[in-house]
N, CA, C and O of each residue as an XYZ file, in Angstrom:
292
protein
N      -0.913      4.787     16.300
C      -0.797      5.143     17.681
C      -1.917      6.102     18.089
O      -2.332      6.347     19.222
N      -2.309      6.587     16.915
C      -3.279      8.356     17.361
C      -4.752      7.457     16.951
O      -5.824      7.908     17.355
N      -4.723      6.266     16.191
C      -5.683      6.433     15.750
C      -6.471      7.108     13.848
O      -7.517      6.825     13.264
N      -5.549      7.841     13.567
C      -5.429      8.753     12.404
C      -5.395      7.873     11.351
O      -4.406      7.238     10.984
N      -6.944      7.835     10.675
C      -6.971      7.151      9.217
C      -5.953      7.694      7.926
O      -5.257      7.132      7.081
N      -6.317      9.253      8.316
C      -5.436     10.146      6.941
C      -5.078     11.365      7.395
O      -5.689     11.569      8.445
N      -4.262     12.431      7.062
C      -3.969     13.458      7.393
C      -2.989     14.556      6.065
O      -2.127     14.026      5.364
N      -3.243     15.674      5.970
C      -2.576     16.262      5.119
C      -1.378     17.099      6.025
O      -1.520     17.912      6.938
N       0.148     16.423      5.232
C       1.294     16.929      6.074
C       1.342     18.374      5.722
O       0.400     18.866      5.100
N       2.200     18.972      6.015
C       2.512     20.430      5.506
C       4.144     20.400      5.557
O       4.690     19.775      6.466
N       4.887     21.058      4.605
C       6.014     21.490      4.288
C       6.579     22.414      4.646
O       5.893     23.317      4.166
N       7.684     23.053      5.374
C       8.291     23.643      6.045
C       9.595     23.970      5.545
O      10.441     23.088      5.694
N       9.950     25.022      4.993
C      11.377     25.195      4.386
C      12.681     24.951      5.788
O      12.805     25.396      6.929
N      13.106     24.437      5.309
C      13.602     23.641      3.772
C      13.687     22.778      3.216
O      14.423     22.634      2.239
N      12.692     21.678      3.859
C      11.809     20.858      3.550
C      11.814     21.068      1.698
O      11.752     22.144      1.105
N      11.908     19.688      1.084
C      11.072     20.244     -0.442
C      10.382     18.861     -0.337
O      10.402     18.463     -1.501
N       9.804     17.946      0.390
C       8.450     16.985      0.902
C       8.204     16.325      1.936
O       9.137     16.007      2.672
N       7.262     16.067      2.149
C       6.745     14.849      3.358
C       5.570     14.037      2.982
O       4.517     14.170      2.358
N       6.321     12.996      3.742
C       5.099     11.832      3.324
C       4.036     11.531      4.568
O       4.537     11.232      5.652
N       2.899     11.584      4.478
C       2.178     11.453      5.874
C       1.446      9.606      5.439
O       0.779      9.300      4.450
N       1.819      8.869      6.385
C       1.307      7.707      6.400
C       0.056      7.809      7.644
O       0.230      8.290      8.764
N      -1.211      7.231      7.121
C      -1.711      7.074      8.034
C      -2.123      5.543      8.794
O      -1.246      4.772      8.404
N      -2.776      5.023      9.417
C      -2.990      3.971     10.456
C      -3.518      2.986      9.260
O      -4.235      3.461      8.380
N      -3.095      1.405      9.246
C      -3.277      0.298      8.442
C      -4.517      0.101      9.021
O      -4.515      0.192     10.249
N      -5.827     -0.201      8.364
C      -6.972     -0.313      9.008
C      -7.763     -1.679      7.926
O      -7.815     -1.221      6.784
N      -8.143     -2.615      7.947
C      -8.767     -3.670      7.486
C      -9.903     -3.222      6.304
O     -11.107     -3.374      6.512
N      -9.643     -2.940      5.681
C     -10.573     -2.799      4.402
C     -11.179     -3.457      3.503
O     -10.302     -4.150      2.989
N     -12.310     -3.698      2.915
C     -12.599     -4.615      1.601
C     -12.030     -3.664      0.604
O     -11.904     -2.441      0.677
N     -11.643     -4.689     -0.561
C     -10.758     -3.983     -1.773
C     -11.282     -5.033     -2.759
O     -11.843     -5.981     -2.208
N     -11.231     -5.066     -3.904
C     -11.336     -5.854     -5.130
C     -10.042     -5.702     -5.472
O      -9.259     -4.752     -5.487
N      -9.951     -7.685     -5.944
C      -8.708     -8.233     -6.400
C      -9.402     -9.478     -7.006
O     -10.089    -10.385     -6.535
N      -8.904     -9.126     -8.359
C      -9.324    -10.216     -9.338
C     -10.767    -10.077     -9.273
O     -11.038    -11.278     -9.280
N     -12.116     -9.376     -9.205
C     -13.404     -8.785     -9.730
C     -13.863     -9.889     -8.035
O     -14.948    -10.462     -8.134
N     -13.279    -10.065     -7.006
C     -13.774    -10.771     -6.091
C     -13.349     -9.318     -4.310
O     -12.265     -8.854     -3.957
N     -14.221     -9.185     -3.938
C     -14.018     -8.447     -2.499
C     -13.577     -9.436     -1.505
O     -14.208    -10.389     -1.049
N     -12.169     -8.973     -1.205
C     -11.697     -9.525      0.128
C     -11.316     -8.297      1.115
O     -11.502     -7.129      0.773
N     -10.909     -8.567      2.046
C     -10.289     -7.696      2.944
C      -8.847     -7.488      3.320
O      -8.191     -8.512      3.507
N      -8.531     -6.870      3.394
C      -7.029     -6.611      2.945
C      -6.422     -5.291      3.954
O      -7.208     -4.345      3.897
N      -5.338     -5.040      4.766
C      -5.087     -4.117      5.179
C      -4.562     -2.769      4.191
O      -3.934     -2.929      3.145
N      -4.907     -1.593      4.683
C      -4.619     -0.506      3.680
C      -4.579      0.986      4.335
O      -5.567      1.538      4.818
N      -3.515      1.440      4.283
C      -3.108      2.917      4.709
C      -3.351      3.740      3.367
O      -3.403      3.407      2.183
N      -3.520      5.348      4.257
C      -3.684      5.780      2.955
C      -2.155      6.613      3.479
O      -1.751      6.868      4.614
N      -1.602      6.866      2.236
C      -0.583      7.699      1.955
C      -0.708      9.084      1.579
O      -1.765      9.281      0.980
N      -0.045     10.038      1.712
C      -0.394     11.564      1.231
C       0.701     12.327      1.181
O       1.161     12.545      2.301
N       1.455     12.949      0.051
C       2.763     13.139     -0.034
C       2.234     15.100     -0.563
O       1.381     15.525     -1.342
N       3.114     15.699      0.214
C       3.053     17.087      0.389
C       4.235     17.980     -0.078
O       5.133     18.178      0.741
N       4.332     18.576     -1.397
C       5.642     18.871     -1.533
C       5.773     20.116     -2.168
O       4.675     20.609     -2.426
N       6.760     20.811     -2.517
C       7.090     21.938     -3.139
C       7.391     21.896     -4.501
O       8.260     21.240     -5.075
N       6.531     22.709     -4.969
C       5.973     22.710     -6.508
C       7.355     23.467     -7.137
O       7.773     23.119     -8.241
N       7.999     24.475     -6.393
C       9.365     24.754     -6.984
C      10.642     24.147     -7.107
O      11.699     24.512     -7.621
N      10.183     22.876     -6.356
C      11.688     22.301     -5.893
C      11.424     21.053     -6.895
O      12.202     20.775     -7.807
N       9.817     20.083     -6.521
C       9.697     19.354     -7.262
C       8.648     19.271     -8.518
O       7.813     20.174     -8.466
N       8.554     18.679     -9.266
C       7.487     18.151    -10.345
C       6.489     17.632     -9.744
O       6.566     17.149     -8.615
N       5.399     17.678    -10.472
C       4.216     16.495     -9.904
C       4.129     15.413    -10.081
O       3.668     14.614     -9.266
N       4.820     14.975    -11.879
C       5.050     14.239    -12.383
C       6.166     13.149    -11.496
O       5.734     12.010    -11.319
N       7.544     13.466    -10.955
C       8.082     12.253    -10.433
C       7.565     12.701     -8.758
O       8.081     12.227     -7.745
N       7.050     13.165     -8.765
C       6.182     12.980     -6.990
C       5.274     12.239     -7.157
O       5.264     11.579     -6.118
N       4.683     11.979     -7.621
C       3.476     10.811     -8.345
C       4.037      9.614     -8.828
O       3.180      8.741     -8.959
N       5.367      9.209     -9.190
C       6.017      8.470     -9.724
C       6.844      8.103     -8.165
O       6.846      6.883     -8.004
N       7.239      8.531     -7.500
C       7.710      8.374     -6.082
C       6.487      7.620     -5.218
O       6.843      6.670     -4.521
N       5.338      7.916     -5.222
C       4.132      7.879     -4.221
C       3.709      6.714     -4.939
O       2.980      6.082     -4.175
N       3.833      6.012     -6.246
C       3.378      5.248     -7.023
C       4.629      3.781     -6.041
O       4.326      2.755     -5.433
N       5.729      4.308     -6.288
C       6.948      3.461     -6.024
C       6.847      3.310     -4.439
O       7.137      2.116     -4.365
N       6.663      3.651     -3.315
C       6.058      3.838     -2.122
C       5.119      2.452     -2.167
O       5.464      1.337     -1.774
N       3.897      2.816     -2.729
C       2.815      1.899     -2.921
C       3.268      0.459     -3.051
O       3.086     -0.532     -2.344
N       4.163      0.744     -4.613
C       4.471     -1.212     -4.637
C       5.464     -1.655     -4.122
O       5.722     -2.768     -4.579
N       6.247     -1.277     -3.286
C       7.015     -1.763     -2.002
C       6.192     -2.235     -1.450
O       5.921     -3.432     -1.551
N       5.268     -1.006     -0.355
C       4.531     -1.817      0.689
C       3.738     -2.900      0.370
O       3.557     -3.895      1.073
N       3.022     -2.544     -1.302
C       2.140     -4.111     -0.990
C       2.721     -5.208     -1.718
O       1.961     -5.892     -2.404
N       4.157     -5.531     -1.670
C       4.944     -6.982     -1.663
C       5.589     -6.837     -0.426
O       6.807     -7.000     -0.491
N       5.104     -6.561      0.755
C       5.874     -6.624      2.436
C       4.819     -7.909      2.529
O       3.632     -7.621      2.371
N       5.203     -9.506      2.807
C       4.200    -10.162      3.651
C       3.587     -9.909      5.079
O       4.354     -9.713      6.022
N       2.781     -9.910      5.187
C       2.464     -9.790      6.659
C       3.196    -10.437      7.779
O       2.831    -10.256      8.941
């Protein structure tokens, strides 16, 4: 809607994360050692180091990822 490729959210107690999605924008990517174009947001997950690990916040942001890319268009 804004336009916004990427953005870093910020956390707010009592908040312990947020996920900032930004705008799906047409990209070349390699798949299978061949460049196609492919739509691609970037994701950016912002969270509290006391509440959570990095380890399953990375494991969350990983799981995020392969949802969206088995959504067909």
């Amino acid at each position: 809607m804004f336009g916004v490729d990427r953005f870093q959210p910020i956390i707010n107690p009592p908040q312990a994360a947020i996920l900032a999605v930004g705008r799906i924008t047409e990209r070349p990517v390699v798949e299978e050692g061949k460049v196609v174009v492919r739509p691609v947001a970037t994701l950016s997950l912002a969270f509290d180091h006391r509440i959570v690990d990095g380890a399953p916040a990375a494991r969350f942001l990983r799981r995020i990822r392969e949802i969206l890319q088995t959504i067909e268009a």
